[in-house]
N, C-alpha and C positions, 0 to 999 in steps of 0.2 A: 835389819835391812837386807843383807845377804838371803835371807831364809826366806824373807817377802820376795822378794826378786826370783827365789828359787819356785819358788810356789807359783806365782804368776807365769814364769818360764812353762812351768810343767800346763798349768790349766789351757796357757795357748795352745801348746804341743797336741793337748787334747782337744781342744776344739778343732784343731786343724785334720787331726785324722779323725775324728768325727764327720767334719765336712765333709771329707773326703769321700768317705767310708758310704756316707746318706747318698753323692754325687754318685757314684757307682752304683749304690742300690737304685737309684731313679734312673739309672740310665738302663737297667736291667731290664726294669721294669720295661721302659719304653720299648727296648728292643723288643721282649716278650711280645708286649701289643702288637707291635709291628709284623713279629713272625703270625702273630695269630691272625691276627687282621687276613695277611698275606695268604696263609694256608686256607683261611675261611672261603677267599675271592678265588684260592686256586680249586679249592674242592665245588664250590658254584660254578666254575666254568666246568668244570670237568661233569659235572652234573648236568648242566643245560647244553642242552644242542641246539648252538647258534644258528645252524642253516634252517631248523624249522622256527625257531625266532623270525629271522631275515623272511622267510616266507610268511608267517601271518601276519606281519606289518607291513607285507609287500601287500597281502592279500584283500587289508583292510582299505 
């Protein structure tokens, strides 16, 4: 009974920093996305020059 109890104790333990463990690596992830995403949109603005935008939709 003890030994059961021990065992089941331990496998929770593990799934919990398991959880844990996956929760963190998904959040990583996401962050990653996020910065890429971000760095993507930064390096397209810094690439496109908005004022000749704004002029050939003016111009259209």
């Amino acid at each position: 009974g003890l030994l059961l109890r021990l065992l089941l104790g331990l496998l929770g333990l593990l799934r919990l920093l398991l959880g844990l463990l996956l929760g963190l690596l998904l959040l990583g992830l996401l962050l990653g996305l996020l910065r890429l995403l971000l760095g993507l949109l930064g390096a397209a603005a810094a690439d496109i020059d908005v004022g000749r935008i704004i002029r050939e939709v003016l111009n259209k």
